[in-house]
N, C-alpha and C positions, 0 to 999 in steps of 0.2 A: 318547413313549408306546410305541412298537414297540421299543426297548430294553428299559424296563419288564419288558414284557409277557416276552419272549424271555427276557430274566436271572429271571423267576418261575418261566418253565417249563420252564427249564433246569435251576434251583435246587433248587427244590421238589419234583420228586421224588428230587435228591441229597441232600436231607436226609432224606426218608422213608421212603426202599428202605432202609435200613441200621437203620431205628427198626423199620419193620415186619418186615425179616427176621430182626433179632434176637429180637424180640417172637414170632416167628413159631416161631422155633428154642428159645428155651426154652418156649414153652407146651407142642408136638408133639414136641419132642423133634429130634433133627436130621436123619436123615432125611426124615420126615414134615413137618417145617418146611419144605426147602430142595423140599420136592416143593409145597407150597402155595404155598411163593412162585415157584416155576416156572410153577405153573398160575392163579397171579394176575397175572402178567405175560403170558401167552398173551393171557387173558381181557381185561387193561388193551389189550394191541394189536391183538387183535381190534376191541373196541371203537370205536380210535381212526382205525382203516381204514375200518368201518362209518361213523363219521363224519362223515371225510372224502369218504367216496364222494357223502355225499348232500348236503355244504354245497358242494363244490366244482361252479365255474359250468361248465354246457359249452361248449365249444367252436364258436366262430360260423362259420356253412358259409362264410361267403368267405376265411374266414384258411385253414379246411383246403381248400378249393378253388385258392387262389392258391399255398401251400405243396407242392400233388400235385401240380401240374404242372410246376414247378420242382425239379430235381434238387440246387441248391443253392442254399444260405439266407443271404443278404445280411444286413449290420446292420442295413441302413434296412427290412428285410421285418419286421426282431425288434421296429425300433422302434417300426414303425408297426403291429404288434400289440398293441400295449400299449393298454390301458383310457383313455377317453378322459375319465372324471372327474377326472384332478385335471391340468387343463389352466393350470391357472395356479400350480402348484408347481415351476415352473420361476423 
């Protein structure tokens, strides 16, 4: 599934950006095209920042509490920060 997903949304806008900017460039002219598909990629990555900001989980005070006090970060600290749902995918 996480393949999938990743080769779609990889793919997918490599087939698009090239449809839309063409599309973009003879409708406006080339200039005016390559300035709207500039300012629709700001807009696409703004978006996708905005996003992330708000689906992304935060951070649980014991992991940044045991991480500040230590100067340096072992495997087993990275290990055993990992999410503790998929406990039998091993």
């Amino acid at each position: 599934m996480g393949i999938g997903v990743q080769s779609m949304t990889r793919r997918l806008p490599m087939m698009a950006g090239p449809l839309t900017g063409g599309w973009l460039i003879t409708r406006y002219g080339w200039d005016n095209g390559v300035r709207f598909a500039l300012l629709g990629c700001i807009v696409l990555s703004a978006a996708t920042a905005i996003f992330q900001w708000f689906v992304a989980e935060p951070a649980r005070e014991a992991v940044r509490d045991s991480t500040s006090n230590n100067s340096r970060i072992s495997i087993f600290g990275v290990v055993n920060s990992f999410s503790r749902r998929c406990v039998n995918c091993w």
